[in-house]
N, C-alpha and C positions, 0 to 999 in steps of 0.2 A: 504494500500500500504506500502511496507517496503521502508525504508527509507536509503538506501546505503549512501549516504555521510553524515547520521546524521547531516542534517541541516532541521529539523522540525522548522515552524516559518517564518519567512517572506523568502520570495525569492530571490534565490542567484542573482537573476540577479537586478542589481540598475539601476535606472533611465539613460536611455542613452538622457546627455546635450549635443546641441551645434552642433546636426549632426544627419541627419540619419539614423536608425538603419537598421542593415544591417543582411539581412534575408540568412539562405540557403533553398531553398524549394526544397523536395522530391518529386519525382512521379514515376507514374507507367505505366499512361494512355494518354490521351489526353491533359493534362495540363491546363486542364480550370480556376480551382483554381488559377496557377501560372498567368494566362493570366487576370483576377480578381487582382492580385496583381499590374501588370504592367499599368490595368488602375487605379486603385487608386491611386497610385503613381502620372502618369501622369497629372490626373486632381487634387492634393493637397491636395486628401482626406488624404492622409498615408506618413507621413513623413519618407520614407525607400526608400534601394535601394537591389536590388537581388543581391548579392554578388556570388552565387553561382545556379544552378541548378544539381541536380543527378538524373538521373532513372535511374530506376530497371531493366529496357526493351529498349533494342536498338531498335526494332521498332516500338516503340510506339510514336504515332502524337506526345505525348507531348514533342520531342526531336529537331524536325524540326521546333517545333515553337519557341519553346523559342531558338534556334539560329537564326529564322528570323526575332527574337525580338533582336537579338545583345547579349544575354546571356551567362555567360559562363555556358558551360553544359556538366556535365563527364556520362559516362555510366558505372554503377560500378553493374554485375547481379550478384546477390545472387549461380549463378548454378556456378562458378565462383571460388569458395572459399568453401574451408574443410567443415567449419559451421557456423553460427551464428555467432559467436566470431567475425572469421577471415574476417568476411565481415561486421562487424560492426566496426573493428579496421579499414578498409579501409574508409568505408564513413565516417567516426570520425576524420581519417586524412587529409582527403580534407577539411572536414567541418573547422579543424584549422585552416589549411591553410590561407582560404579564409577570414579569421577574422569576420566571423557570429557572430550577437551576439546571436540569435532566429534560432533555426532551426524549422521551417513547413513541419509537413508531408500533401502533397495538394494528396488526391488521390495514398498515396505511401501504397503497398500490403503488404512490405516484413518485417519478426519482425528484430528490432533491439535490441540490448544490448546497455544502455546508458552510457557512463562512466560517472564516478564523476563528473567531473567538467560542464558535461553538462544536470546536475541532475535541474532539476526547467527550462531548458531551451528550451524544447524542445517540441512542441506543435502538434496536431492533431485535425481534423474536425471529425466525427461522424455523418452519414445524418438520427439518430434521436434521440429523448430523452432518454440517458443513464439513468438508465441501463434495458431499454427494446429492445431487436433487435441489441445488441452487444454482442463483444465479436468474437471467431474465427470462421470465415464463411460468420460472417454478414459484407458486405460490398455493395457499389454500389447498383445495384439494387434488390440483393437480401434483401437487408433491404427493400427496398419499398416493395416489393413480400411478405416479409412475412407480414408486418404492414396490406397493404390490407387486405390476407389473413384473417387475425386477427381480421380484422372491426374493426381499431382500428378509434375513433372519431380525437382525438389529434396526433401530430407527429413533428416533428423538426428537427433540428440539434444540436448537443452537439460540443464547444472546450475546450480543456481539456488536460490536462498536459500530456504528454507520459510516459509511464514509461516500463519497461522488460517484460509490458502482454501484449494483448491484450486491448483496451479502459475501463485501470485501475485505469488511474491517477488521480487525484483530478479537476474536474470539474471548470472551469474561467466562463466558462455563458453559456446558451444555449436559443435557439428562437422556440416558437413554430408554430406549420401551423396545421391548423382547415383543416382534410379531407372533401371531399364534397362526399356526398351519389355520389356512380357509380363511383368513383373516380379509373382511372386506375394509375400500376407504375410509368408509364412515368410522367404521370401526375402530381403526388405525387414528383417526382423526380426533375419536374421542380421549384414547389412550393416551396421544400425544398432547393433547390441549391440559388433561390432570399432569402432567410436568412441569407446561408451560404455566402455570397456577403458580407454581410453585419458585422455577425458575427465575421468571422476572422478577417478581419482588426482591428477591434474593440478590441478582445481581445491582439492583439497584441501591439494597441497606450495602454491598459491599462498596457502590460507587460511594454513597453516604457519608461511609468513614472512612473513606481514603486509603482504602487498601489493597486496591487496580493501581499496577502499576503495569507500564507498557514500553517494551522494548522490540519497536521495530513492528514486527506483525504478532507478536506473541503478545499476552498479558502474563501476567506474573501477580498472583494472591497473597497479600503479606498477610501475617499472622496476627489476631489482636493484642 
């Protein structure tokens, strides 16, 4: 991965003391990820609060919900804006706005360009073990579709730093899920999604307290 703001080595983002770290989460679809955050949150598991929601799709469920969860939530589409740039410079200015400290992509389609200052801060789920069944295309259930396909034995979820590709970034952890013989997508989809529960939140108390550290394409997990 290149490294735009030349900051190889630990992560720009330091330990957030004394409060809440405060998430903006991307979507596209249903917003199940986001609705994952808001129960962690509730029950103590995840010391954050949603500062912000954006989809990519005004009519996508995930829009309606996270307003009947009280959320604030912009509709900002990609079809919208010249190119890439110009619609990366938008959701980047909300994202300030809102004073994130972590942006989540939960389920968000559309590429962005990351600027500098939100180089190391910006994170992605992946519904399997990178770098098999990623990359542009593979998403949602076409990833389970292909894995079956594949007869693959092993599967999972990858979280993992964003960067200007497609699921390029340097790797924070990923969980694995044992397919079972006869195993359909859906199936595979629900298996994998009880990780992803699990996983994000996880990698984001470790962004939290500062103990992602990144050298290069690797991360590196320091001890508490």
């Amino acid at each position: 991965m290149n490294d735009p703001a030349g900051t190889e080595g630990r992560s720009s983002l330091p330990p957030v003391i004394g409060r809440p770290v405060r998430l903006a989460v991307l979507i596209s679809g249903g917003g199940t990820t986001m609705l994952n955050f808001c129960d962690q949150i509730s029950s103590g598991r995840l010391n954050a609060e949603i500062a912000l929601v954006i989809a990519s799709q005004a009519g996508c469920a995930g829009v309606t919900r996270a307003r009947d969860a009280g959320l604030n939530c912009v509709v900002i589409r990609p079809r919208d804006f010249s190119d890439v740039n110009e619609f990366s410079e938008r959701v980047f200015g909300e994202i300030r706005e809102s004073g994130a400290d972590i942006v989540t992509m939960a389920g968000f389609l559309s590429l962005l360009h990351i600027p500098p200052d939100f180089h190391h801060r910006v994170l992605n789920i992946h519904p399997s073990l990178i770098p098999a069944f990623c990359g542009r295309g593979y998403y949602g259930h076409r990833v389970h579709e292909a894995a079956i396909e594949r007869g693959v034995k092993l599967s999972g979820c990858t979280v993992h730093f964003a960067d200007n590709e497609y699921d390029a970034g340097p790797i924070i952890l990923q969980r694995p899920v044992m397919v079972p013989d006869g195993c359909e997508p859906e199936e595979l989809a629900a298996l994998v999604f009880d990780q992803e529960k699990e996983a994000y939140p996880e990698a984001i108390r470790l962004l939290q307290d500062g103990r992602v550290q990144i050298d290069g394409r690797r991360t590196v997990i320091t001890r508490t």
